[in-house]
C-alpha distance (Angstrom), angle and dihedral (degrees) to the residues before:
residue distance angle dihedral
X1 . . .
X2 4.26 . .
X3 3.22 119.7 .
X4 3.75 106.3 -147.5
X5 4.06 97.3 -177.4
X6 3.87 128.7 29.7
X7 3.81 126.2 -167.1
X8 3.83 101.1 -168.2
X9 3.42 126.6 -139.7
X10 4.29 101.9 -107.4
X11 4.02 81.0 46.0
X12 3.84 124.2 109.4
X13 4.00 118.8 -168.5
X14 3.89 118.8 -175.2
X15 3.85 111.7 -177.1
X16 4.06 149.9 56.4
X17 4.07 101.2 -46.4
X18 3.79 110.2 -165.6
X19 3.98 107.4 178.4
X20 3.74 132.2 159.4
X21 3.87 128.2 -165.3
X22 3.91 111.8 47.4
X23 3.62 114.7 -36.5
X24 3.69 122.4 -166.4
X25 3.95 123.3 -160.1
X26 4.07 120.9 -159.4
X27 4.02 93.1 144.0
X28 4.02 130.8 63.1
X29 4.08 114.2 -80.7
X30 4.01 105.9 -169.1
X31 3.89 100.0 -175.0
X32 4.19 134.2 46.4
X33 3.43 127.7 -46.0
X34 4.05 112.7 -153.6
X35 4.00 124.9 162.8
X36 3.54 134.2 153.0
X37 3.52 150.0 -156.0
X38 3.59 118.9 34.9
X39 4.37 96.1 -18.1
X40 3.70 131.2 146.0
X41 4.14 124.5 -152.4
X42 3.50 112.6 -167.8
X43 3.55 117.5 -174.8
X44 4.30 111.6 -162.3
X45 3.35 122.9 -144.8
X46 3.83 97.1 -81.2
X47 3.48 93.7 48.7
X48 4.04 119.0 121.7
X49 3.85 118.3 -175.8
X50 3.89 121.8 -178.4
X51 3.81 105.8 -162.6
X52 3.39 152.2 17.2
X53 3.85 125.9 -9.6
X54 3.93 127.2 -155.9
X55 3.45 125.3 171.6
X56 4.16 151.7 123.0
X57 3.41 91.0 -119.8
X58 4.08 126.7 15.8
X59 3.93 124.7 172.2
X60 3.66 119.1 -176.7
X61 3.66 127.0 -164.1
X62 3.85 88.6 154.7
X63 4.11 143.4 63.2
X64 3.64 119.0 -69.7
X65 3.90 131.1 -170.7
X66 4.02 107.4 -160.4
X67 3.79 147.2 2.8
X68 3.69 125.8 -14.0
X69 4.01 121.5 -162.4
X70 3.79 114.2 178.1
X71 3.70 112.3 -179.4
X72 3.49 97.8 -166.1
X73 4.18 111.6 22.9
X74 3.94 133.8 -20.1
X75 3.66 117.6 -156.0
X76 4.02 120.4 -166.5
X77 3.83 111.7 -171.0
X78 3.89 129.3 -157.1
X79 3.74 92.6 -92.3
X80 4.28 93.0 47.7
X81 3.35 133.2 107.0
X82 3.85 136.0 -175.9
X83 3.80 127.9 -171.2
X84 3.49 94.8 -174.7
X85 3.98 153.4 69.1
X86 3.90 109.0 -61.6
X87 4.39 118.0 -145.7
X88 3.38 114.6 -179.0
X89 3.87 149.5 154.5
X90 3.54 102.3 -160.0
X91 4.08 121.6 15.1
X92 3.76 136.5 -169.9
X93 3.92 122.5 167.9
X94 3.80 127.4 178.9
X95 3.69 122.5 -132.6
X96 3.78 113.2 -87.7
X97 3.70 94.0 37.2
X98 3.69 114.0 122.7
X99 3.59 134.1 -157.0
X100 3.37 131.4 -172.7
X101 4.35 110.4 -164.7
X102 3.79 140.8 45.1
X103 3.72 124.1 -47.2
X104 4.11 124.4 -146.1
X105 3.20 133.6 167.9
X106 3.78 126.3 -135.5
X107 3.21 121.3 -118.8
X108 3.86 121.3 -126.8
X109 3.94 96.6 -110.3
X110 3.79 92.0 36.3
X111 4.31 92.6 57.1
X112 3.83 96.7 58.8
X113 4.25 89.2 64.4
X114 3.42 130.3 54.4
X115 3.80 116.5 -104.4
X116 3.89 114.9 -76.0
X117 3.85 121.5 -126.0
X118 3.66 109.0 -108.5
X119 4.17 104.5 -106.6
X120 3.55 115.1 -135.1
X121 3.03 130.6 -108.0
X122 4.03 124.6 -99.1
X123 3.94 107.8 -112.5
X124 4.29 111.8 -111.9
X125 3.61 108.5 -107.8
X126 3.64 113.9 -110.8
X127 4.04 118.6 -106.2
């Protein structure tokens, strides 16, 4: 496996981080994570991420702080833990992970697009 991207462990990234390729997290990222097609995020053991994470493929042996949607496979380790809603198509987790949110599973049709915005909902019509 390449690794395309490293976030080292005395780093600190606050912001939106859009990658593609293989990107592998042993720092702090305080922001979103979004990639597409065919990526991987790994987050190492001393890895902390505060937000959101969005990704084809997302394996955690660290902390994260938010949402994770894998499109394509979500991997929690021994040493990971998630407070935070879990999507997913395809999950595996390792005994002594913890995780702290919903889980739901993708369905087939819905992991090929990006997540939809929710749509609001049409004001009731007053009496």
């Amino acid at each position: 496996m390449e690794i395309d991207t490293l976030i080292g462990p005395k780093a600190r990234f606050v912001g939106d981080l859009v990658f593609e390729g293989t990107l592998r997290i042993d720092g702090v990222v305080e922001g979103t994570i979004k990639a597409a097609n065919d990526a991987q995020l790994i987050l190492s053991e001393s890895a902390r991420v505060k937000g959101e994470i969005e990704a084809p493929h997302v394996k955690i042996h660290g902390t994260v702080e938010g949402n994770v949607r894998a499109s394509k496979s979500l991997a929690i380790g021994s040493t990971g833990r998630v407070t935070g809603d879990l999507e997913y198509f395809q999950l595996s987790i390792q005994e002594g992970a913890s995780i702290n949110g919903r889980c739901v599973r993708i369905q087939p049709e819905e992991a090929k697009a990006p997540k939809a915005e929710a749509k609001a909902r049409p004001e009731p019509k007053a009496a």
